[in-house]
C-alpha positions in Angstrom: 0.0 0.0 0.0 1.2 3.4 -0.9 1.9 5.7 1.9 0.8 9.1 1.6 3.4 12.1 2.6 2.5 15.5 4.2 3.6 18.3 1.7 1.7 21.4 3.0 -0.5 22.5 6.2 -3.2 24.6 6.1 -5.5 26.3 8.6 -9.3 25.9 7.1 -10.0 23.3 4.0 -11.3 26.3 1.9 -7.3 27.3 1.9 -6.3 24.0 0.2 -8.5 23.8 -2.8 -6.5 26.1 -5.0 -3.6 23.6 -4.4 -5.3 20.7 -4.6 -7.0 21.3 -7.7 -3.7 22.3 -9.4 -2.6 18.7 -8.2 -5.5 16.8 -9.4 -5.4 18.9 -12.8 -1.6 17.6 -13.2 -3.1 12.9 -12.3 -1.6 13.8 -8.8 -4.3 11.9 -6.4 -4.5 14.0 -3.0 -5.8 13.3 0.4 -6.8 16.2 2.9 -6.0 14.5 6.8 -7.8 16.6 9.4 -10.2 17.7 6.9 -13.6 16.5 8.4 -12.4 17.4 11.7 -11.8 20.7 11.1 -15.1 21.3 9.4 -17.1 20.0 12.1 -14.8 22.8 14.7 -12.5 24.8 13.1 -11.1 25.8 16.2 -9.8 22.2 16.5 -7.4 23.2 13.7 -4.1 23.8 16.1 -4.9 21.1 18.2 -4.9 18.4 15.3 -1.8 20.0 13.3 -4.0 22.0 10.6 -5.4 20.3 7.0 -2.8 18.3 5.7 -2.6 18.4 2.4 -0.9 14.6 1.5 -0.1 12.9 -1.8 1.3 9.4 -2.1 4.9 8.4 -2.0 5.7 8.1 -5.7 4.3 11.5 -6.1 5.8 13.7 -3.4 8.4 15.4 -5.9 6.6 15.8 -8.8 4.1 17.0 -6.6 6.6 20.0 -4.8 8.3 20.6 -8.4 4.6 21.6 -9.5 3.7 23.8 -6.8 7.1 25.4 -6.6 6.5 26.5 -10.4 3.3 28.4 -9.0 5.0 30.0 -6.1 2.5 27.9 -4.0 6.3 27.1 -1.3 8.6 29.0 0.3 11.8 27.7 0.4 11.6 26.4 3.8 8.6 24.8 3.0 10.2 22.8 -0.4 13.0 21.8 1.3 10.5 20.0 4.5 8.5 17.3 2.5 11.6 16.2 0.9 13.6 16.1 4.2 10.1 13.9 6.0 10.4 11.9 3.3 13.7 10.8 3.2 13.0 9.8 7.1 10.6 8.2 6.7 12.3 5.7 3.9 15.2 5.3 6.7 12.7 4.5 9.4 10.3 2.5 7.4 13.5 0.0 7.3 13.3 -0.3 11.5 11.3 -3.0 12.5 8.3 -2.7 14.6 8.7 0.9 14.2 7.8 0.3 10.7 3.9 -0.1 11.6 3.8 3.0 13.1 3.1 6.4 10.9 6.3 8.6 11.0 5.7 11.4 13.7 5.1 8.5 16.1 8.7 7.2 14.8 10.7 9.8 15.0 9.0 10.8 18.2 10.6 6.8 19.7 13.9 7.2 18.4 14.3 10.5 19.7 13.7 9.6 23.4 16.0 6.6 22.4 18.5 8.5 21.1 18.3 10.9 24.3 17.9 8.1 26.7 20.6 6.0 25.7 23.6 8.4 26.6 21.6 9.1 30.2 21.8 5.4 30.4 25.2 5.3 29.5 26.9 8.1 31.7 24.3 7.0 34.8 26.2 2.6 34.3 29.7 4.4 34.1 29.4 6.8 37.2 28.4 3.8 39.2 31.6 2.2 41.6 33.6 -0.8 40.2 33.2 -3.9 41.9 36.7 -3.2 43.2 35.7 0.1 44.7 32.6 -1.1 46.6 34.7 -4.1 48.4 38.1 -1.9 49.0 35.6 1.7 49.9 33.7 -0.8 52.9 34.7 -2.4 55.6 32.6 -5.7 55.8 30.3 -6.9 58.8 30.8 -10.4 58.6 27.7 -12.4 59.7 28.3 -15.7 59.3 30.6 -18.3 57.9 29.6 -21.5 56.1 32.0 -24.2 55.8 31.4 -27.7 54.3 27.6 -26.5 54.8 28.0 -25.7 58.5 27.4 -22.7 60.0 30.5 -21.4 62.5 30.2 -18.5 64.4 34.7 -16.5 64.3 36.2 -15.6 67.2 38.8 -13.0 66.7 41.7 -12.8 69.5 41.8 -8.5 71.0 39.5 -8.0 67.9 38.6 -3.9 68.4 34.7 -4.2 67.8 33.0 -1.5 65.8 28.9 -1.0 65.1 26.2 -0.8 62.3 23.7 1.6 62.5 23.6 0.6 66.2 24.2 -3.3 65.9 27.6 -4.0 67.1 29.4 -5.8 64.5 30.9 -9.0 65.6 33.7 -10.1 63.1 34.6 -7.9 59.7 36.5 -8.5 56.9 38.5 -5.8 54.8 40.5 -5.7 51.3 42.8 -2.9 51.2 44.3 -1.5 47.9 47.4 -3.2 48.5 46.0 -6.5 47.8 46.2 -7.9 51.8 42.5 -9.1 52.4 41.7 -9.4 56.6 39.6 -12.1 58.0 38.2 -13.6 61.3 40.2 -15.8 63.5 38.7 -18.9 65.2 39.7 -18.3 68.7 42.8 -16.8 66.9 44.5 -13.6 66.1 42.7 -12.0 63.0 43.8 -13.7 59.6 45.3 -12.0 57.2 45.7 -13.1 52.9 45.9 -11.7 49.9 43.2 -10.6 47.3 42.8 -9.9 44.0 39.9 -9.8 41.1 40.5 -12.2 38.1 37.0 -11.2 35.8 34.7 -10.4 38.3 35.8 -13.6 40.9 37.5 -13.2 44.4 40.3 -15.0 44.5 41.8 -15.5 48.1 45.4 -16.9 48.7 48.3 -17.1 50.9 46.3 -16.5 54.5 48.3 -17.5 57.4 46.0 -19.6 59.1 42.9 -21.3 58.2 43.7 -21.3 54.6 41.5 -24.8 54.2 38.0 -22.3 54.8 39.4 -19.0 53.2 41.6 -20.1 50.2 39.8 -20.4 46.9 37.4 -18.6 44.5 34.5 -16.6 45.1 31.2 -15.4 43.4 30.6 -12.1 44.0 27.2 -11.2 45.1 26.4 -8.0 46.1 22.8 -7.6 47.6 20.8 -4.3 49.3 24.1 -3.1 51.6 25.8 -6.4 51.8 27.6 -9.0 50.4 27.8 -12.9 49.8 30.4 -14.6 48.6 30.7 -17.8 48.1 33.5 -20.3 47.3 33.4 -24.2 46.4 33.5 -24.9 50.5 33.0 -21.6 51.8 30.3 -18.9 52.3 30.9 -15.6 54.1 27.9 -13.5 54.5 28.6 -9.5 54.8 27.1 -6.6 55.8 28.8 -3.0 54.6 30.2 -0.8 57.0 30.4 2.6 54.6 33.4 4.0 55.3 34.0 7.3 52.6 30.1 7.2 51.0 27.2 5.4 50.1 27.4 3.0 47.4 24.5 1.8 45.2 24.1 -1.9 45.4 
């Protein structure tokens, strides 16, 4: 089915007929869109974008070549049906969007266009995973070993609190790459850290290295954090240190 192209607005239908009869004279098929509307309440001619005076595809330049002969355009107005039209043969190509007529088009891929960047600068403002577990210092709730629950017990371990709770046991990674952990009615243990894409892997701790040596999922939930190895889970709550991260 032919589509048919906007190539001039006017405010009442009397103003088109000049135009439109010049068309038809020339085996240019026209279409007034609005028109009915507009005769019922002209005063509904702003609200609905005027009388559109449309011809079909195929037709659109012979149709502004014939009206620019009889000074019918300005040149703003020559240049706009031409400009629509070449839109709407690039959008026509998009799928889905392709069902839709083109001021409802171009309308979509302008707020995708606008949103996209937003989306963009809002994922790359948000902190690494490195900078939420080095920025925190981690409440650590519980550890699960061999799917057992045991409770840490740090030797002269300085205890701190979260929003009120006091915080038992905590675990820290400092930039340095030395990760520190709870003892078991031990001094606190202390390993090295580092991320290999996106996993946790812990190594070289001085004691207890069968719970705490491995790899870990990283799983960060609403202000705390799971991870979990092949034997080990340690379940954290954040302690924020410099600022709020998003989680």
């Amino acid at each position: 089915m032919d589509k048919w192209i906007t190539i001039k607005t006017f405010n009442l239908p009397g103003d088109v007929a000049v135009l439109r009869g010049r068309l038809e004279a020339e085996g240019i098929e026209c279409f007034l869109a609005n028109e009915l509307t507009i005769q019922v309440n002209p005063l509904f001619s702003n609200a609905v974008d005027g009388v559109q005076l449309q011809v079909r595809e195929n037709d659109v330049v012979r149709a502004v070549s014939i009206l620019k002969e009889g000074g019918y355009f300005t040149e703003q107005e020559i240049k706009a049906p031409k400009v629509l039209l070449q839109l709407d043969k690039l959008t026509s190509a998009i799928p889905f969007l392709n069902r839709l007529n083109l001021f409802p088009r171009l309308l979509i891929l302008v707020s995708i266009i606008v949103s996209v960047p937003i989306a963009i600068l809002g994922y790359s403002s948000l902190p690494t995973t490195y900078e939420k577990l080095t920025l925190n210092r981690w409440c650590l709730d519980y550890v699960v070993y061999n799917n057992r629950n045991y409770i840490p017990q740090t030797e002269n371990y300085v205890r701190f609190s979260i929003n009120g709770s006091e915080c038992a046991e905590s675990i820290t990674f400092s930039e340095n790459g030395e990760v520190t952990l709870p003892g078991f009615k031990s001094p606190i243990v202390v390993g090295q850290w580092q991320l290999e894409n996106n996993i946790l892997q812990v190594s070289r701790v001085d004691s207890f290295g069968f719970v705490y040596n491995g790899s870990y999922q990283i799983e960060f939930t609403n202000g705390g954090l799971v991870l979990k190895s092949e034997k080990t889970t340690l379940k954290c709550n954040a302690e924020y240190i410099q600022f709020n991260l998003p989680f």
